[in-house]
C-alpha positions as CSV (number, residue, x, y, z in Angstrom):
1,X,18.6,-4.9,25.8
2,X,15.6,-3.6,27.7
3,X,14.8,-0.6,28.6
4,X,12.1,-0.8,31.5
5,X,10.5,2.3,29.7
6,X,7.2,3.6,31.0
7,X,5.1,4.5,27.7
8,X,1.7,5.9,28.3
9,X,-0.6,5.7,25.2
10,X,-3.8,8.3,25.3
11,X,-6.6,7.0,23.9
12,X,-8.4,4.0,23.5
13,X,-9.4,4.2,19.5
14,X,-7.6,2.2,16.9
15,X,-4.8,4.8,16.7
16,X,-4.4,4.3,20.5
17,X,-4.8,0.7,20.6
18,X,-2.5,0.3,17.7
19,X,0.2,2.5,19.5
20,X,0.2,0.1,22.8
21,X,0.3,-2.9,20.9
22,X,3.1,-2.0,18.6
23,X,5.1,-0.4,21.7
24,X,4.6,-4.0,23.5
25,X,6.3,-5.7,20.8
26,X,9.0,-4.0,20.3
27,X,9.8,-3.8,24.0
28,X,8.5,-6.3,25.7
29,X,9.8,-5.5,29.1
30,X,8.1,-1.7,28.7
31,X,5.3,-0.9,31.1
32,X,3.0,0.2,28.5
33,X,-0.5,1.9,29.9
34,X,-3.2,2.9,27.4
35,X,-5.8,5.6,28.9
36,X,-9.7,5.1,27.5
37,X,-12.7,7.8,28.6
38,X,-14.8,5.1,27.3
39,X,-16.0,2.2,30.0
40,X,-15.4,-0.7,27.9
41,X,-12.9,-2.9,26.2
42,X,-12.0,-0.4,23.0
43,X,-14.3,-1.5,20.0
44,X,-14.6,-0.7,16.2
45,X,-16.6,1.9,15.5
46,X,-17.7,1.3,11.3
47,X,-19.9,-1.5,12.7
48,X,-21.8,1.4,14.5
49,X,-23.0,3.3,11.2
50,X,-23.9,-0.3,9.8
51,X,-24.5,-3.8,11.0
52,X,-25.3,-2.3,14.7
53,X,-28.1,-0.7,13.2
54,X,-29.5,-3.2,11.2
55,X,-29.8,-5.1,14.5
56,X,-26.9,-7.8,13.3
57,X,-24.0,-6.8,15.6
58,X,-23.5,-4.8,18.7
59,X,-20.4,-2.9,19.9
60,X,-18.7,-5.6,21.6
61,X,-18.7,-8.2,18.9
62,X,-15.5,-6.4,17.2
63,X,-13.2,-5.3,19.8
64,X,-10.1,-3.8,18.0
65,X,-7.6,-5.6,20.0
66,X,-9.2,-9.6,19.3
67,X,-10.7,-12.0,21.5
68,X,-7.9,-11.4,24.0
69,X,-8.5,-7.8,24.3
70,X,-6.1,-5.1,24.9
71,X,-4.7,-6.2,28.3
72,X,-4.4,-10.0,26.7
73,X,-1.3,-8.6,24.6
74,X,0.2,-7.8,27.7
75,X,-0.7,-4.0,27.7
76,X,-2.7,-2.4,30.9
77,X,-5.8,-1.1,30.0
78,X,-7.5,1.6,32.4
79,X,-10.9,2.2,31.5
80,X,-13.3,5.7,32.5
81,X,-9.6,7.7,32.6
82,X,-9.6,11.3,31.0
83,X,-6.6,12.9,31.0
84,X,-6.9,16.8,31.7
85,X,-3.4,18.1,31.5
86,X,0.2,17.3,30.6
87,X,3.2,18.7,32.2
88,X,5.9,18.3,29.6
89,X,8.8,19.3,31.6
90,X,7.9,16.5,34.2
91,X,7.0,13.9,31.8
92,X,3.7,13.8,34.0
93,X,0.2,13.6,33.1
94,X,-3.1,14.6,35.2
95,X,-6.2,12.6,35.0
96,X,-9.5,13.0,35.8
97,X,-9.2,11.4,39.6
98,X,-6.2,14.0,40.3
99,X,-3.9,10.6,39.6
100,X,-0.6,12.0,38.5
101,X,1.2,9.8,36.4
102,X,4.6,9.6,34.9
103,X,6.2,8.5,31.4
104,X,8.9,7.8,29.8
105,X,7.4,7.8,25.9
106,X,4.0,9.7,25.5
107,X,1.5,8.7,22.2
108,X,-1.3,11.1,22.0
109,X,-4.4,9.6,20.3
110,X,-6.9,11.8,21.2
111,X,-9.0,11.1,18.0
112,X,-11.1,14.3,17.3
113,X,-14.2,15.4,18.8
114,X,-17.3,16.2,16.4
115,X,-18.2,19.7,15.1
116,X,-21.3,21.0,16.4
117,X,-23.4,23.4,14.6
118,X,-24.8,25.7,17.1
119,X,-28.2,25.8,14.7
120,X,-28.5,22.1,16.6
121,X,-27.3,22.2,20.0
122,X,-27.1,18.9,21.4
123,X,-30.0,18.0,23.6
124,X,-32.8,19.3,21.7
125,X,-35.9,17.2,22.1
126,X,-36.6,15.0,18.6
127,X,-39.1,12.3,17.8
128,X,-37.3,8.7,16.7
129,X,-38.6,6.6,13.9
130,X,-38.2,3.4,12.8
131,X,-37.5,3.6,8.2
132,X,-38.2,7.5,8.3
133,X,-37.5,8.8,4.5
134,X,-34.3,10.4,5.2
135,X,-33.3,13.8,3.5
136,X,-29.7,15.1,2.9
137,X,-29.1,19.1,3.0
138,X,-25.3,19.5,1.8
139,X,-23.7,22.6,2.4
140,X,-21.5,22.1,-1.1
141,X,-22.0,21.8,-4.9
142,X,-22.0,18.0,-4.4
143,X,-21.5,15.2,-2.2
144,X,-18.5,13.2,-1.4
145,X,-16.0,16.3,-2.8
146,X,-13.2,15.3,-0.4
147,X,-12.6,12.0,-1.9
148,X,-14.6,11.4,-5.1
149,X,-14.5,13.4,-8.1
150,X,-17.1,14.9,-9.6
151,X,-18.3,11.2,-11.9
152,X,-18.0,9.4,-8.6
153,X,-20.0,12.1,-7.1
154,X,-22.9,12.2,-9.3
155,X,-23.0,8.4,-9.3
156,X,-23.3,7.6,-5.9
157,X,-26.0,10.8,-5.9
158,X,-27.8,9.2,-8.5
159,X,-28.0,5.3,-6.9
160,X,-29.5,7.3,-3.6
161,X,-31.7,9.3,-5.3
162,X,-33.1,6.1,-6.7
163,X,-33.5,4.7,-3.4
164,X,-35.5,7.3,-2.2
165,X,-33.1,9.4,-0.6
166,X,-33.6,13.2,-1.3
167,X,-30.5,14.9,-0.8
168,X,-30.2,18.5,-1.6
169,X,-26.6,20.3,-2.6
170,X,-25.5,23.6,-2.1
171,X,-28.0,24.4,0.2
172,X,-27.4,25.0,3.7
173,X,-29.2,24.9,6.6
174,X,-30.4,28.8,7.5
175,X,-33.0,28.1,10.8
176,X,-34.3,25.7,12.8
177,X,-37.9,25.7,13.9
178,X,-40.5,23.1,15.9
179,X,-43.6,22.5,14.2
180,X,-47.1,22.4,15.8
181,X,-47.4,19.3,15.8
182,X,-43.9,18.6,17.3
183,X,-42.0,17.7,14.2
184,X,-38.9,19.8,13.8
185,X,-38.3,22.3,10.2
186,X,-35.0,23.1,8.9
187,X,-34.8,26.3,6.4
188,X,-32.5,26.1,4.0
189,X,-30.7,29.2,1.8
190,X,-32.3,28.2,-1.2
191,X,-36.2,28.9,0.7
192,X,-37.0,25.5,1.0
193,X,-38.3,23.6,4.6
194,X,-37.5,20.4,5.0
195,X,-39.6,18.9,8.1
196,X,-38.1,16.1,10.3
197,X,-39.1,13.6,13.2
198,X,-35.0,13.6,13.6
199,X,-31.8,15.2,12.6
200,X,-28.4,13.8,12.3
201,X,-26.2,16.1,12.3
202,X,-23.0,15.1,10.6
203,X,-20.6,18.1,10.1
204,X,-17.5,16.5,10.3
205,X,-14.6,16.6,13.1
206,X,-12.3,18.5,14.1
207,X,-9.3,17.1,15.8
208,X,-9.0,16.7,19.4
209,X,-5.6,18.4,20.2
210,X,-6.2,20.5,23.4
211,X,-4.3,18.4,25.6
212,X,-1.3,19.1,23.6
213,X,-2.2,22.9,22.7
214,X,-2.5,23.6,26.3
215,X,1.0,21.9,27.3
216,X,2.5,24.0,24.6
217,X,3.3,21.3,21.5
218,X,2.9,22.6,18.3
219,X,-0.5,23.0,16.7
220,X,-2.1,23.9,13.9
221,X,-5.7,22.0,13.1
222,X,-3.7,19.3,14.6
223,X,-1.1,18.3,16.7
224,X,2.0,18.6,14.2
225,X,4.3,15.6,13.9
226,X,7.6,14.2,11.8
227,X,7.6,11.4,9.4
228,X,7.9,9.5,13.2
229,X,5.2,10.5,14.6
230,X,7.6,12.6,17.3
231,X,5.7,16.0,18.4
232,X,8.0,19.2,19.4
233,X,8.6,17.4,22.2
234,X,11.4,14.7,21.4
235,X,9.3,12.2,24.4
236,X,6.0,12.6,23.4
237,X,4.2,11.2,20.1
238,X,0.7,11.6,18.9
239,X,-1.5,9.7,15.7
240,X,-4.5,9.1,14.2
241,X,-7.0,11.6,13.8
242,X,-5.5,14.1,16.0
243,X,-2.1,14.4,14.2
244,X,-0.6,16.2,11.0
245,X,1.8,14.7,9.5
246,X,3.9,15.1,6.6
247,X,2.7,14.0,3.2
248,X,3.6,13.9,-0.4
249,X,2.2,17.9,-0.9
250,X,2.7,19.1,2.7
251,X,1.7,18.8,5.9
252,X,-1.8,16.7,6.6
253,X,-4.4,15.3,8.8
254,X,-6.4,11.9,7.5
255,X,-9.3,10.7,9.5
256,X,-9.8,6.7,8.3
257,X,-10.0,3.1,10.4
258,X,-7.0,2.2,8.6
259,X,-4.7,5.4,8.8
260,X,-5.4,5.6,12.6
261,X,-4.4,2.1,12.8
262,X,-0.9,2.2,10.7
263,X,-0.2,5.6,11.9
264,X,-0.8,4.6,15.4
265,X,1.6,1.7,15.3
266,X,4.2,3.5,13.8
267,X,3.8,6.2,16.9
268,X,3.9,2.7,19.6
269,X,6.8,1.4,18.1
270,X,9.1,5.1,18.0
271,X,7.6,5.7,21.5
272,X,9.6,2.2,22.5
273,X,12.7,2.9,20.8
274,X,12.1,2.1,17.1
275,X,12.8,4.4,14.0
276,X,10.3,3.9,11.6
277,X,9.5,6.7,9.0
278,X,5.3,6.9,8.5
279,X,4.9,6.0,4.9
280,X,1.5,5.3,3.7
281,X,-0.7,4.9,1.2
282,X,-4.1,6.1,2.2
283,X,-7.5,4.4,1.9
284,X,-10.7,4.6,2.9
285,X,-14.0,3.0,2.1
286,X,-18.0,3.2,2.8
287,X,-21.0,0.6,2.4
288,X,-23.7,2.8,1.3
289,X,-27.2,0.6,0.2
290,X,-25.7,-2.0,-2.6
291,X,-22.4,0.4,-2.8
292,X,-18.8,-0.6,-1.5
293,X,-17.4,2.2,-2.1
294,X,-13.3,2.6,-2.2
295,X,-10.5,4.8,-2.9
296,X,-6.9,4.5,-2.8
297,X,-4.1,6.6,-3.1
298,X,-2.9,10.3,-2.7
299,X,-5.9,12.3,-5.1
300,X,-4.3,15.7,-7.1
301,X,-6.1,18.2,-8.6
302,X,-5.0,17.9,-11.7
303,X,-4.6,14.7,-13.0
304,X,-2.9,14.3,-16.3
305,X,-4.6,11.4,-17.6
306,X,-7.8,10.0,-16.1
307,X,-9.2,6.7,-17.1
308,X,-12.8,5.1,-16.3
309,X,-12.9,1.1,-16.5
310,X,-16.0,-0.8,-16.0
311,X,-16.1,-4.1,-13.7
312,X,-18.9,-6.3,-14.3
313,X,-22.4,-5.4,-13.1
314,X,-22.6,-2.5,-11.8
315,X,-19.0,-1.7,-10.7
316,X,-16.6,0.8,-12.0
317,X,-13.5,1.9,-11.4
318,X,-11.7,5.6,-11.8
319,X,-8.2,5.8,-12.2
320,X,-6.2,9.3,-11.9
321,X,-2.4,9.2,-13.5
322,X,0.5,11.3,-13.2
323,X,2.2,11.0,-16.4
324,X,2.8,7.3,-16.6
325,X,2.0,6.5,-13.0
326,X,-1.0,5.6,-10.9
327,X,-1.4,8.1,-8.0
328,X,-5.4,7.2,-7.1
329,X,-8.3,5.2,-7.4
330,X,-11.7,5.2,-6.5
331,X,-14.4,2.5,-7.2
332,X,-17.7,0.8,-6.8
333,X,-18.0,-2.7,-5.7
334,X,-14.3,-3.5,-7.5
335,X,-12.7,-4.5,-4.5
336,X,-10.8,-6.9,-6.0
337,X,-9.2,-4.0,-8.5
338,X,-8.8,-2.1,-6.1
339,X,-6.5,-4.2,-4.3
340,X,-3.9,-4.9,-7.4
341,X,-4.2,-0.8,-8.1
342,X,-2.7,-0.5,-4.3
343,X,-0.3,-2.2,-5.0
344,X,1.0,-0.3,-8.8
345,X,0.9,2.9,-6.2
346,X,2.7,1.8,-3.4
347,X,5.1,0.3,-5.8
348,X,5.5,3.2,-8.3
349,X,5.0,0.5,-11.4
350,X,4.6,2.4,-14.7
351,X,1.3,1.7,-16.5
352,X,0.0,2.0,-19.7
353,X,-3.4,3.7,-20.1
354,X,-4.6,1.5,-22.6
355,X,-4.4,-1.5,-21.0
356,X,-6.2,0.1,-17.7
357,X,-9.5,0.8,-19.6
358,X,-9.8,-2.6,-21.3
359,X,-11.2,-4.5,-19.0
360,X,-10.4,-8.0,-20.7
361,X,-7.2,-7.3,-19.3
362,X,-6.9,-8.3,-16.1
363,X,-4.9,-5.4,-14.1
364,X,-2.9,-8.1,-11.9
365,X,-0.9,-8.7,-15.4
366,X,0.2,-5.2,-14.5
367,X,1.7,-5.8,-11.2
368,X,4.8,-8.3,-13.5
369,X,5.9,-4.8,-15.1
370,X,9.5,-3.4,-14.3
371,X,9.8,-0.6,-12.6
């Protein structure tokens, strides 16, 4: 039976796109709004770190909602709308224009905003060049920490090194100077300059949960939410990178394509009626030079068993076990593998160490194995 609801999705990313669409299916009849600060039909952004720089794509060739768009799945789409306060006791919401609007179901998928260092305000004048030899300055011991271990690590170090890539850990940046002749000079900790015709400055996100912190939901580096996505306030939801949720060690934030997208879905569908618990197993990946990088799973400290397993030329694959089960994997160019290892994790299947580090034996053999 239909509801008529009024769900109002915030956000135009792939948690928010995710959220309207799944809230459209499982009410049709739902008037189901989705509010964007961006000016154009919601896109995917990995394409921006890659083939939109290499001249081969541009934003609009992979919008996240298809061909049709958002609004072609039957889901309004208001475009240049910024949302500056919620009134929770109302089940109102303030945009930008003074437009008050009310809800039913509210899905917050604010996304995150990026962390600025004040060492490099934005605005600063810099000089751009085409193929520049890029340097790295990493703040810790080495790269990647938060979802490679330390082999993984050192690998991917080494195959950039190689291509000419100077990247410099456990050194962070102490000053920032301009040059005479205009090029810019970053000091580092350890007394070493680095000069620069232009810095990137990629110091991770934090998430974007002020609209939520103001109205009085509960916060912490994150807007908390259940295993439902449901915030402190039984009407309003939130996902994606803005969110912390509950996980297999406590609560926790994820910011990947593909969590945003599942998480946000969940949040739609709960936001239209449903009752589906959030159970994921998370992924991510990177294309870095001739690298597809990958990793699976929920990583812990202290593995019992680890297990390395080559795959062809130049691939490998690292597997971490807990007792007899796989809990994560991360890999090179084994995309393949790491398809049949998601699925001995999200099914819990017993495996023998042995047979993962042979790699005559094909690990989709694995996948016939009783639980």
């Amino acid at each position: 039976m239909s509801t008529g609801r009024r769900i109002i999705v915030v956000g135009g990313g792939p948690a928010g796109v995710a959220a309207g669409l799944a809230a459209k299916r499982h009410d049709a009849a739902a008037e189901v709004r989705v509010l964007s600060d961006e000016r154009q039909e919601p896109y995917e952004k990995p394409p921006l770190s890659k083939t939109v720089l290499t001249g081969k794509a541009m934003p609009h060739h992979a919008p996240i909602a298809g061909p049709k768009g958002v609004c072609g799945h039957g889901v309004q789409l208001e475009l240049g709308t910024t949302v500056k306060a919620l009134d929770l006791g109302a089940h109102t919401l303030v945009t930008n224009t003074g437009e008050r609007i009310a809800y039913d179901a509210l899905v917050l998928a604010t996304g995150s905003t990026n962390r600025v260092l004040p060492m490099f305000p934005y605005g600063r004048r810099g000089v751009h060049y085409l193929r520049i030899k890029t340097s790295v300055v990493e703040i810790a011991p080495r790269i990647l920490a938060r979802v490679a271990n330390a082999e993984l690590s050192a690998l991917i170090h080494e195959r950039h090194r190689t291509r000419g890539v100077d990247i410099r850990v456990a050194a962070a940046p102490t000053a920032l100077r301009e040059l005479p002749d205009g090029r810019l000079a970053v000091d580092t900790e350890t007394d070493s300059m680095i000069a620069a015709d232009l810095i990137v400055v990629g110091a991770g996100v934090a998430p974007d949960d002020r609209l939520a912190r103001e109205a009085g939901l509960a916060v912490s580096d994150g807007i908390i939410v259940d295993r439902h996505g449901r915030t402190s306030d039984p009407a309003v939801f939130a996902a994606g990178d803005c969110a912390r949720f509950p996980g297999p060690r406590g609560p926790i934030r994820l910011e990947n394509w593909r969590h945003a997208q599942e998480h946000g879905a969940i949040a739609g569908r709960n936001a239209a009626g449903g009752d589906v618990a959030y159970d994921v197993v998370p992924s991510f990946w990177s294309e870095q030079h001739d690298m597809y990088i990958q990793g699976v799973g929920w990583p812990v400290a202290e593995p019992s068993t680890r297990v390395r397993r080559p795959v062809g030329p130049g691939g490998l694959l690292l597997l971490e076990f807990e007792g007899p089960r796989l809990v994560y994997v991360s890999g090179i160019n084994a995309q393949r593998d790491i398809a049949v290892a998601r699925r001995l994790i999200e099914r819990g299947i017993p495996v023998d160490h042995s047979d993962v580090a042979d790699a005559d034996k094909p690990l989709a053999a694995l996948l016939k194995a009783k639980v």
